[in-house]
C-alpha positions, 0 to 999 in steps of 0.5 A: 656616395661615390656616384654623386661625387663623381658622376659629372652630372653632380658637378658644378660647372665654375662658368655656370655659377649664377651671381646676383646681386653685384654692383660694386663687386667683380665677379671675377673677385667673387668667383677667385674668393670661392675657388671657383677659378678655371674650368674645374668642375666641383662635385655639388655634394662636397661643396662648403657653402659657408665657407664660401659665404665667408671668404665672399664676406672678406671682399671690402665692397660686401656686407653678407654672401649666400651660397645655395648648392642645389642637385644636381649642378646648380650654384647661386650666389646672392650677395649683399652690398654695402650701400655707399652713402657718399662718394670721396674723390682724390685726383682720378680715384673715386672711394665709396663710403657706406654709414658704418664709415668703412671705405670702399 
């Protein structure tokens, strides 16, 4: 266990995390939202996707997240987003608003 948290081949490098499914999002939000900030590698072993998963869900613009952690070093994010059903403009803003009423 000691090997795998920390040979550096088992560490997930935060600029190699693959993000799909981002349209409305920023990655950057995603990335802070994951603790992913910087260029501190985390061992993939110890990482808590869930916990990922549901500070990715709290960003206003995603409906559901999943993280896979896969050894050695690999990251995916897939993410979910609300579809917006219409477009609210006030002056220069622009809002998006999906069919369960929620803006974003």
């Amino acid at each position: 266990m000691v090997w795998l948290t920390s040979d550096p081949a088992f560490s997930v490098d935060p600029g190699s995390v693959a993000l799909e499914g981002l349209r409305y999002t920023d990655p950057a939000h995603v990335r802070a939202k994951m603790g992913l900030t910087g260029d501190v590698r985390a061992p993939t072993v110890v990482i808590s996707t869930r916990s990922m998963e549901a500070a990715i869900a709290e960003l206003p613009t995603v409906a559901t997240a999943r993280v896979r952690a896969t050894l050695p070093d690999v990251l995916t994010v897939t993410v979910t987003e609300r579809e917006p059903i219409l477009a609210w403009r006030a002056g220069d803003d622009v809002w998006l608003v999906d069919v369960e009423g929620r803006v974003f």
